[in-house]
Biopython code that builds the backbone (N, CA, C, O; Angstrom):
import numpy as np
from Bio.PDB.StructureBuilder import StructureBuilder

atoms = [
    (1, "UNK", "N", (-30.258, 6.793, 13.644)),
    (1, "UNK", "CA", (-29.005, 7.508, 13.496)),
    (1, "UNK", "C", (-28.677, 7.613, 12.009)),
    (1, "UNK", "O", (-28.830, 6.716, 11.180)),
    (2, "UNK", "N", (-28.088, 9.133, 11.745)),
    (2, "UNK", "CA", (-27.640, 9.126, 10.306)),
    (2, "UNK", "C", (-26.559, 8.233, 9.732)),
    (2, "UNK", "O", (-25.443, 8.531, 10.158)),
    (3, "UNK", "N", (-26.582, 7.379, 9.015)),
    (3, "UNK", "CA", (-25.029, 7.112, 8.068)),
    (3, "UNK", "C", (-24.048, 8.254, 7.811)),
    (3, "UNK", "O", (-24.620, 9.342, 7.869)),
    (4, "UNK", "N", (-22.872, 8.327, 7.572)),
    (4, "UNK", "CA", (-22.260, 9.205, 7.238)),
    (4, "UNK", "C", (-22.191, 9.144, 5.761)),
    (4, "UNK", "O", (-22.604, 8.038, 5.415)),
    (5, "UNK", "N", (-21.932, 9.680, 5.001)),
    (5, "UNK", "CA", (-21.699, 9.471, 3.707)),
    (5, "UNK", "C", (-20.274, 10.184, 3.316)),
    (5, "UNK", "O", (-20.173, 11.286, 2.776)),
    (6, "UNK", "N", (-19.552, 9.608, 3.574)),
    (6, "UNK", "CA", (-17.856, 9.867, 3.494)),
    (6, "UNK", "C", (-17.055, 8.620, 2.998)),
    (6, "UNK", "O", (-17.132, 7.623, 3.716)),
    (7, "UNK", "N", (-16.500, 8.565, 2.171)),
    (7, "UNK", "CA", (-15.288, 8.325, 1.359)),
    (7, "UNK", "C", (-13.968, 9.113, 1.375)),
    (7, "UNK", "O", (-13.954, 10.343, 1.323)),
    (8, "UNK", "N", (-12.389, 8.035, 1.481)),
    (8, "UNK", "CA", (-11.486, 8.320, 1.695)),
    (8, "UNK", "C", (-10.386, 7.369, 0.509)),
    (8, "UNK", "O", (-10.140, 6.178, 0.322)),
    (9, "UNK", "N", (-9.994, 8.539, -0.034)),
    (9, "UNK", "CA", (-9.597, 7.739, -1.568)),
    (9, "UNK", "C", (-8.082, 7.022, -1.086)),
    (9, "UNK", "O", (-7.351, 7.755, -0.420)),
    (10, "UNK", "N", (-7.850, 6.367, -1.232)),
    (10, "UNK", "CA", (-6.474, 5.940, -0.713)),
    (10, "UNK", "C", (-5.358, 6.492, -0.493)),
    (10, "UNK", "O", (-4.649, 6.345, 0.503)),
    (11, "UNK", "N", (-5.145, 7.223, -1.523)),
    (11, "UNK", "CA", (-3.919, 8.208, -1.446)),
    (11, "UNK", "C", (-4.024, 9.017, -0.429)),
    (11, "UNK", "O", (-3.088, 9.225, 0.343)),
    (12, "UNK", "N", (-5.227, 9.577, -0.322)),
    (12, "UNK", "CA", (-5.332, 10.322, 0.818)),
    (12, "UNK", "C", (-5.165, 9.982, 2.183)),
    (12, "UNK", "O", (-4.580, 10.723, 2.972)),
    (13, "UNK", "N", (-5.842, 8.482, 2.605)),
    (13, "UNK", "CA", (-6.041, 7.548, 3.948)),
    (13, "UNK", "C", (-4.005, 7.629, 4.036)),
    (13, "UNK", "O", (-3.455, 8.199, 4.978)),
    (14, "UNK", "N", (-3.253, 7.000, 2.964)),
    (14, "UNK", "CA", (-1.930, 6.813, 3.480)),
    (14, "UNK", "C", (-1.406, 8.150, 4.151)),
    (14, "UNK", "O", (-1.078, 8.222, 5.335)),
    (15, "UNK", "N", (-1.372, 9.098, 3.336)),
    (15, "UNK", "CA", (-1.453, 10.449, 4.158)),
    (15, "UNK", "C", (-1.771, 10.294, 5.059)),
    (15, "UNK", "O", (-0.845, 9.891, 5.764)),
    (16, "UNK", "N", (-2.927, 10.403, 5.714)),
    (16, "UNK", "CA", (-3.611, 10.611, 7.129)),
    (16, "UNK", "C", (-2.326, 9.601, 7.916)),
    (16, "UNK", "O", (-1.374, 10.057, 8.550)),
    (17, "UNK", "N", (-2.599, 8.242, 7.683)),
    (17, "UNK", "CA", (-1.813, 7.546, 8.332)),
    (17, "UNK", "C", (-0.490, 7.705, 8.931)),
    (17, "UNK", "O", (-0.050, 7.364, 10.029)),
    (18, "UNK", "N", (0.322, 8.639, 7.388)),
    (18, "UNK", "CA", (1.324, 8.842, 7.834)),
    (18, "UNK", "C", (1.499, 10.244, 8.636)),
    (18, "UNK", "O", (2.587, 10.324, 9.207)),
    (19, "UNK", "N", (0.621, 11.391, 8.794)),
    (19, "UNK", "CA", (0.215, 11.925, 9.351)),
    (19, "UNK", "C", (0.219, 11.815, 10.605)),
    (19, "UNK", "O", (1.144, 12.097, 11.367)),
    (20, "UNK", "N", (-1.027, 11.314, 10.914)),
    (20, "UNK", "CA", (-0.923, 10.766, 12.481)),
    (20, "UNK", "C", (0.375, 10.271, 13.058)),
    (20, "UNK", "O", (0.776, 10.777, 14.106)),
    (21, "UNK", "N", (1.149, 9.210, 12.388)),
    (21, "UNK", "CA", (2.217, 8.451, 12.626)),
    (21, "UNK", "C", (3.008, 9.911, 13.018)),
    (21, "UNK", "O", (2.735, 10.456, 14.087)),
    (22, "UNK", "N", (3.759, 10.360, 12.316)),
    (22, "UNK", "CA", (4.455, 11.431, 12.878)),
    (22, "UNK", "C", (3.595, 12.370, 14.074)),
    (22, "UNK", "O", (4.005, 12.348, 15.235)),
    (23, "UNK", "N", (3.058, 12.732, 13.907)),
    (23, "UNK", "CA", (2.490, 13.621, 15.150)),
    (23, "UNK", "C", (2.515, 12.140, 16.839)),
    (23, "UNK", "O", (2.382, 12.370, 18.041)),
    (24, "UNK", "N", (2.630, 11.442, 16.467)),
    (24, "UNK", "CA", (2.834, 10.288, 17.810)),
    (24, "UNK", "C", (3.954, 10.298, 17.892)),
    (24, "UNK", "O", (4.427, 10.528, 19.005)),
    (25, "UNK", "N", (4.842, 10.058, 16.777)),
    (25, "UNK", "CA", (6.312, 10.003, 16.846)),
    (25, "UNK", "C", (6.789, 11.764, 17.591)),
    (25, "UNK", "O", (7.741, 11.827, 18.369)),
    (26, "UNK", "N", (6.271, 12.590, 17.345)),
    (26, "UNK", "CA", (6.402, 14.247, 17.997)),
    (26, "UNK", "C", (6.158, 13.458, 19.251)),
    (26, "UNK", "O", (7.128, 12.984, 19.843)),
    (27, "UNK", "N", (5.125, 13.308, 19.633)),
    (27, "UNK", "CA", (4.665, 12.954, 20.849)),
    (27, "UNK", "C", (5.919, 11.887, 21.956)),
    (27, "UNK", "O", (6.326, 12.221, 23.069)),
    (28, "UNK", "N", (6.182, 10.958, 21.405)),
    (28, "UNK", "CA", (7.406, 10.084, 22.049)),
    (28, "UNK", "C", (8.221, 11.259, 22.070)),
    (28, "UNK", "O", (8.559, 11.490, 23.231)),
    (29, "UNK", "N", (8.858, 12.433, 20.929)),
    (29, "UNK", "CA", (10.325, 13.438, 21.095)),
    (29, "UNK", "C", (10.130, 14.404, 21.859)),
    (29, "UNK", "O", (11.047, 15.143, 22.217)),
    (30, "UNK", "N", (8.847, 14.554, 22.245)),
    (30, "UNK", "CA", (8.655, 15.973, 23.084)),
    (30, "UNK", "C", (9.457, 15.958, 24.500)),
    (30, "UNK", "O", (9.556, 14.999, 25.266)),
    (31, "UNK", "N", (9.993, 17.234, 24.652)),
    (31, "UNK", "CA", (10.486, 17.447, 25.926)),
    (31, "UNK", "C", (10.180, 17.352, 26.900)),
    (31, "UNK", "O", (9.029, 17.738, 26.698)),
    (32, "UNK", "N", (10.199, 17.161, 27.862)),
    (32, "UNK", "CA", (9.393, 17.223, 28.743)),
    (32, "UNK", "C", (9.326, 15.821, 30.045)),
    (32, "UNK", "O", (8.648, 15.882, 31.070)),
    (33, "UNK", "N", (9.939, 15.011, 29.764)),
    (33, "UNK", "CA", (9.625, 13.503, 30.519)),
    (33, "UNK", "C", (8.871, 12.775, 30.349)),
    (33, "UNK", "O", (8.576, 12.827, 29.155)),
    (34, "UNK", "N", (7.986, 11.624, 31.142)),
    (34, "UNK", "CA", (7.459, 10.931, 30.876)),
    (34, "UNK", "C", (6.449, 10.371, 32.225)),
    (34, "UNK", "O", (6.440, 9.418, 33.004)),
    (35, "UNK", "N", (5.838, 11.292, 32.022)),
    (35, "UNK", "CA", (4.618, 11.378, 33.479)),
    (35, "UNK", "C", (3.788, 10.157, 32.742)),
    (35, "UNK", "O", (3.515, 9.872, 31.576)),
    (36, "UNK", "N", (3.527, 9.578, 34.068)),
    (36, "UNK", "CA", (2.289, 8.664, 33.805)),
    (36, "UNK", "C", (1.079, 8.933, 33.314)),
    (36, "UNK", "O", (0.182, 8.144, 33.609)),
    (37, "UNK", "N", (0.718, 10.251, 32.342)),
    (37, "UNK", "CA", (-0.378, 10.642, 32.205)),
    (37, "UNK", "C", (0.131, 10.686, 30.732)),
    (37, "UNK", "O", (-0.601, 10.321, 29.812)),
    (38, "UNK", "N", (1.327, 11.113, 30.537)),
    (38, "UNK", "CA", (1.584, 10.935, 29.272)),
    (38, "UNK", "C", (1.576, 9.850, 28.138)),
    (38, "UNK", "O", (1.378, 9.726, 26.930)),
    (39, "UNK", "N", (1.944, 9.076, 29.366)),
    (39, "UNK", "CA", (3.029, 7.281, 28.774)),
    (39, "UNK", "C", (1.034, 7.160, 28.398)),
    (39, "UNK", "O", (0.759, 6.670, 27.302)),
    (40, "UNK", "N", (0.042, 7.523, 29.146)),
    (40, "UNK", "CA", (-1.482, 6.783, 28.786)),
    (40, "UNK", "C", (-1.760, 7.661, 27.507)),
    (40, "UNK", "O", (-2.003, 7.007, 26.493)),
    (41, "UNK", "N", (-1.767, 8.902, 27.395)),
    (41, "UNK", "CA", (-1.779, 9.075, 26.294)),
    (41, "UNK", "C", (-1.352, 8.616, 25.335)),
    (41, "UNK", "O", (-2.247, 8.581, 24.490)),
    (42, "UNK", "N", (-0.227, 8.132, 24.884)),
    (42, "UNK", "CA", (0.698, 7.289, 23.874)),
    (42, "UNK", "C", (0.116, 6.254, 23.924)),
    (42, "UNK", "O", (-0.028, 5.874, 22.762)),
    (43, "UNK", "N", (-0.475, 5.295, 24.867)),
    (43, "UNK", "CA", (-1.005, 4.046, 24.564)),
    (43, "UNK", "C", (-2.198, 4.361, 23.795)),
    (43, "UNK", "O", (-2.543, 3.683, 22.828)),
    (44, "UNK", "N", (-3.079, 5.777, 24.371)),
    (44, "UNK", "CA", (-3.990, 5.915, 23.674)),
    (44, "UNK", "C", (-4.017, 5.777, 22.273)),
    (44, "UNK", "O", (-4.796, 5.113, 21.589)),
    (45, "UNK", "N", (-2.679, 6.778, 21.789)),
    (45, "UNK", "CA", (-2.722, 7.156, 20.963)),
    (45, "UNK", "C", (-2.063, 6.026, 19.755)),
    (45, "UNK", "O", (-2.174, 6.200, 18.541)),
    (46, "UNK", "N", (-1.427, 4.953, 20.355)),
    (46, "UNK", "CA", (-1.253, 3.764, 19.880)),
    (46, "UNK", "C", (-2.200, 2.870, 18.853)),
    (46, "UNK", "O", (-2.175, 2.501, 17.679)),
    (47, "UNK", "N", (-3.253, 2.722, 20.298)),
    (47, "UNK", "CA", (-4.604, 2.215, 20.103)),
    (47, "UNK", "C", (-5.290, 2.464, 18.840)),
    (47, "UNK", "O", (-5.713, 1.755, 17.927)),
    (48, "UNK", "N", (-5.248, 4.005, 19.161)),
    (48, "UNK", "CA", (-5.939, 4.876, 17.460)),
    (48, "UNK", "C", (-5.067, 4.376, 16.759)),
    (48, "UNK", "O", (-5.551, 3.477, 16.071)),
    (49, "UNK", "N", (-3.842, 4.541, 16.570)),
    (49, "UNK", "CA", (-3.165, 3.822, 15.206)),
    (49, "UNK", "C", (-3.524, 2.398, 14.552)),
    (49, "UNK", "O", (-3.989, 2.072, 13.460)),
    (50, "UNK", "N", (-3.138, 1.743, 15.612)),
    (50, "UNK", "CA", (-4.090, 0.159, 15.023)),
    (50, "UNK", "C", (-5.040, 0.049, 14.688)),
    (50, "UNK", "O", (-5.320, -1.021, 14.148)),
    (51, "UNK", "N", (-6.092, 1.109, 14.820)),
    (51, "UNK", "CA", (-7.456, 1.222, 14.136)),
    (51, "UNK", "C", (-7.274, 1.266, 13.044)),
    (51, "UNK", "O", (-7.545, 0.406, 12.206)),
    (52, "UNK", "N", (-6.626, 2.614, 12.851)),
    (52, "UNK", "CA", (-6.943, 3.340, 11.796)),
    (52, "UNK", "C", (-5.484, 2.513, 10.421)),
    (52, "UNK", "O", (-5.167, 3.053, 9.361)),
    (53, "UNK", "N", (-5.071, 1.540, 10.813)),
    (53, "UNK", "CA", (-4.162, 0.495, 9.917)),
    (53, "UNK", "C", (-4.839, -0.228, 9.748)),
    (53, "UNK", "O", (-4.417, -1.085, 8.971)),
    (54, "UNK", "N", (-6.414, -0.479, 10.320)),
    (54, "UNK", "CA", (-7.028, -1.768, 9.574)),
    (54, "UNK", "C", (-8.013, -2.258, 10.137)),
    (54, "UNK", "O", (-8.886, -2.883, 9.535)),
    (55, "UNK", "N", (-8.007, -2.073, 11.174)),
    (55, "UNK", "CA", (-9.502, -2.450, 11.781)),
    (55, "UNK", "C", (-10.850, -1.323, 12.098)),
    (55, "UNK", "O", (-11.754, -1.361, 12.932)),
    (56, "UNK", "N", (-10.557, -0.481, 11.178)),
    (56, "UNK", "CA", (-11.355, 0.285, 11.515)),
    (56, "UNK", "C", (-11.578, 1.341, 10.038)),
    (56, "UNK", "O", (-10.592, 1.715, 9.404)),
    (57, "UNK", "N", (-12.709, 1.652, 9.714)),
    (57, "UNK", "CA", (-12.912, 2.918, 8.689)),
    (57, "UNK", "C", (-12.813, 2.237, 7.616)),
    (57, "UNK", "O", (-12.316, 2.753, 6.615)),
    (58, "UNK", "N", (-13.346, 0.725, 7.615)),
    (58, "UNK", "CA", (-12.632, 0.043, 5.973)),
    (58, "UNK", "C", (-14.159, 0.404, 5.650)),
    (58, "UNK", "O", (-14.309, -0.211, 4.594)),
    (59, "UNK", "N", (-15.259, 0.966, 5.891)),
    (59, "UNK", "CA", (-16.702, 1.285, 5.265)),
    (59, "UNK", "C", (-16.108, 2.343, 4.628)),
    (59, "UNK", "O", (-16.740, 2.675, 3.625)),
    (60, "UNK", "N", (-14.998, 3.080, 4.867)),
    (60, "UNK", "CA", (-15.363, 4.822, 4.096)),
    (60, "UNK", "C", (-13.611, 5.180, 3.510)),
    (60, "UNK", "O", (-13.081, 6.285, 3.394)),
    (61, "UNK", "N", (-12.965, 3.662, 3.192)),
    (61, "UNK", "CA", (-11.624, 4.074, 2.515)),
    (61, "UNK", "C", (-11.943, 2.991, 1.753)),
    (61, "UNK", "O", (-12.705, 2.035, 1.894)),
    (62, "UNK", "N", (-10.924, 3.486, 0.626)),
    (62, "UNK", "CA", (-10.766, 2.230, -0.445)),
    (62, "UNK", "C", (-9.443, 1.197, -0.193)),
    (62, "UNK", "O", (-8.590, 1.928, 0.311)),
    (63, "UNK", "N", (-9.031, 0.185, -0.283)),
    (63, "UNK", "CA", (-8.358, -0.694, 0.018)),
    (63, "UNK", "C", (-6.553, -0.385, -0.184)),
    (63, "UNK", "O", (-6.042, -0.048, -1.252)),
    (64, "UNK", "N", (-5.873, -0.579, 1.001)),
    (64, "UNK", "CA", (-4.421, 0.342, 0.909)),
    (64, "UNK", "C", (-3.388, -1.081, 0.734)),
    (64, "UNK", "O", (-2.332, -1.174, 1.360)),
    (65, "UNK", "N", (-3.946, -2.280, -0.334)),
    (65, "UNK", "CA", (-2.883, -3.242, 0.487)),
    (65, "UNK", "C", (-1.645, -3.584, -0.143)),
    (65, "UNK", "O", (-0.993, -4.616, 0.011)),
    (66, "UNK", "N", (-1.262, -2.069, -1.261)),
    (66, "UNK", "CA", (0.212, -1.852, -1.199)),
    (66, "UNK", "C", (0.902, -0.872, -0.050)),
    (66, "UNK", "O", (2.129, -0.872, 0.049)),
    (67, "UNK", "N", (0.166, -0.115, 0.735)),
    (67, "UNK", "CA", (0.812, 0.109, 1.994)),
    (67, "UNK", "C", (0.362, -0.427, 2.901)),
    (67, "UNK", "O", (0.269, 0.356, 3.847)),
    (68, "UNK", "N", (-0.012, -1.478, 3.142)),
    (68, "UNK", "CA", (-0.027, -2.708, 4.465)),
    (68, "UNK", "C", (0.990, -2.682, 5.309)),
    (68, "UNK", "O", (1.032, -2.250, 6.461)),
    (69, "UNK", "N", (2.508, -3.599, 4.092)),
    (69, "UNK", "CA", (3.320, -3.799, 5.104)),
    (69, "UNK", "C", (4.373, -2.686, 5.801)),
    (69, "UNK", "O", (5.243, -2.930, 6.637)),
    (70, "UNK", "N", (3.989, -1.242, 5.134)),
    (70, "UNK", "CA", (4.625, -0.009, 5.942)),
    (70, "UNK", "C", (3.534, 0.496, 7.105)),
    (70, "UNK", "O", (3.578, 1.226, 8.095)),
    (71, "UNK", "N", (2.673, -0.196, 6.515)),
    (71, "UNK", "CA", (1.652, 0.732, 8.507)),
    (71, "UNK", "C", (2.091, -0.832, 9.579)),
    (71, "UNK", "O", (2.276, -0.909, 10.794)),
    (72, "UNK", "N", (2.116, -1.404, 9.005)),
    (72, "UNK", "CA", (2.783, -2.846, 10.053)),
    (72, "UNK", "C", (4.030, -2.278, 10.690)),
    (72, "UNK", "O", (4.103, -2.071, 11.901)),
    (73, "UNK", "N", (5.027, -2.028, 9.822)),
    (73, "UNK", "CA", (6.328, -1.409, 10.886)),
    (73, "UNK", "C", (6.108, -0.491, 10.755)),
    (73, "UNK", "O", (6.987, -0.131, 9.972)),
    (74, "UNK", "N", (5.029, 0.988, 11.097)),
    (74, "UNK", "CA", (4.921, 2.047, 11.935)),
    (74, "UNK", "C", (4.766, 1.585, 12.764)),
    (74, "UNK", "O", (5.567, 1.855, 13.659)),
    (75, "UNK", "N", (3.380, 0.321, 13.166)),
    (75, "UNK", "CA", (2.719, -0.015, 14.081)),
    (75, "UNK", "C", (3.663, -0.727, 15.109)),
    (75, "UNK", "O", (3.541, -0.671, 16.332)),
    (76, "UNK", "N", (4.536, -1.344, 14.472)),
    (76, "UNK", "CA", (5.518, -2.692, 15.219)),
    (76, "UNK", "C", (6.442, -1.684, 15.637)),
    (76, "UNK", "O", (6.747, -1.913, 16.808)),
    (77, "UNK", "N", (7.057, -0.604, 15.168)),
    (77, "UNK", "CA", (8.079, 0.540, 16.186)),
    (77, "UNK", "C", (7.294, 1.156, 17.026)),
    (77, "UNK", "O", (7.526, 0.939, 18.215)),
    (78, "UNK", "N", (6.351, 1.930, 16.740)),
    (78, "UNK", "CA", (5.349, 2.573, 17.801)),
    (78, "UNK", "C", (5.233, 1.526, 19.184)),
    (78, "UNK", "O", (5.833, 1.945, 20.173)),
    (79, "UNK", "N", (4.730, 0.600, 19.288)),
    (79, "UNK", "CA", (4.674, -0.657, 19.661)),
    (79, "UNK", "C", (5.968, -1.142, 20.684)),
    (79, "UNK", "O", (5.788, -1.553, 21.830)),
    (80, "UNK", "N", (7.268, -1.010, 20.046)),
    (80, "UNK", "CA", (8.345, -1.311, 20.454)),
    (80, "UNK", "C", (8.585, -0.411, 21.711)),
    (80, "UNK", "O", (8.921, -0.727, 22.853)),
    (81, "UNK", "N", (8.229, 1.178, 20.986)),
    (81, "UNK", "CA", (8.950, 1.949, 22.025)),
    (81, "UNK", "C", (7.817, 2.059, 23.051)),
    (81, "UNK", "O", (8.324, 2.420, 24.113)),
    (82, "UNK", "N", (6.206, 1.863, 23.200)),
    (82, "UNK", "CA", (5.619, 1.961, 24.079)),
    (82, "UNK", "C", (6.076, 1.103, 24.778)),
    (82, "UNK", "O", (6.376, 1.590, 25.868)),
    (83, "UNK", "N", (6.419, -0.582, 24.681)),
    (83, "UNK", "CA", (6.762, -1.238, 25.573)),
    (83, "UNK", "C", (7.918, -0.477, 26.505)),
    (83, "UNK", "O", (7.749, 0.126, 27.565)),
    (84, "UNK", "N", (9.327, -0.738, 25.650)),
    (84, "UNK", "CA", (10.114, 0.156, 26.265)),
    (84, "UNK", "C", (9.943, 1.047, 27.569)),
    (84, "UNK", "O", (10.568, 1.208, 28.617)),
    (85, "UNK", "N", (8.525, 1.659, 26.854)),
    (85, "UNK", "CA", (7.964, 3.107, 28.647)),
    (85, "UNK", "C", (7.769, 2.415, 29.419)),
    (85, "UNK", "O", (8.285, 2.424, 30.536)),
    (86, "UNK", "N", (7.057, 1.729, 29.044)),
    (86, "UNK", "CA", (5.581, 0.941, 30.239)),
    (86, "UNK", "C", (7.143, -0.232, 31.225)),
    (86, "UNK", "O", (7.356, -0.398, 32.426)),
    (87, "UNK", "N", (7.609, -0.576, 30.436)),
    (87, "UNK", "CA", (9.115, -1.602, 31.207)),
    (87, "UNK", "C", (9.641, -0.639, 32.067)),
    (87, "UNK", "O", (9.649, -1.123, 33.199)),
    (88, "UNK", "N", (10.143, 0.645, 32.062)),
    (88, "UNK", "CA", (10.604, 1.470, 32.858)),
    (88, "UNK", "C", (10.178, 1.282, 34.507)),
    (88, "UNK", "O", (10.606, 2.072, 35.349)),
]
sb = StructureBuilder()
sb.init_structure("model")
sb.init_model(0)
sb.init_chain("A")
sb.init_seg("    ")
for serial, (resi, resn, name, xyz) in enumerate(atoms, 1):
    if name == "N":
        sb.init_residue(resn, " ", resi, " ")
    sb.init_atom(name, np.array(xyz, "f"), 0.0, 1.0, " ", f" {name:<3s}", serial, name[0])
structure = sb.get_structure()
């Protein structure tokens, strides 16, 4: 299998991060209710977040650990309000 050969300069990775973060946060405001197909999507899409805050892609970014403790409370509200669904 090929390696990838990709690099992600930091400035850019916080972007993405915060990126994604809002498009999940769209995702919790969207209209619509909260079908059980949805609430799995959001966990999904949870899941990807905690990756992509740290356990994951540290081969092809450079090190973010003055924004650490802001992807921690994206992660810890995201987090909050999935519980919240899943308690319903």
């Amino acid at each position: 299998m090929k390696s990838l050969s990709f690099e992600i300069n930091s400035s850019d990775y916080k972007k993405l991060v915060k990126d994604i973060y809002k498009l999940i946060d769209s995702e919790y405001n969207r209209d619509g209710g909260m079908s059980p197909e949805r609430i799995d999507n959001l966990k999904t899409m949870y899941k990807f977040f905690r990756l992509l805050r740290g356990e994951a892609f540290t081969d092809f970014r450079e090190p973010v650990s003055d924004f650490q403790k802001e992807m921690y409370r994206m992660e810890d509200e995201l987090s909050k309000r999935l519980d919240k669904l899943v308690s319903q």
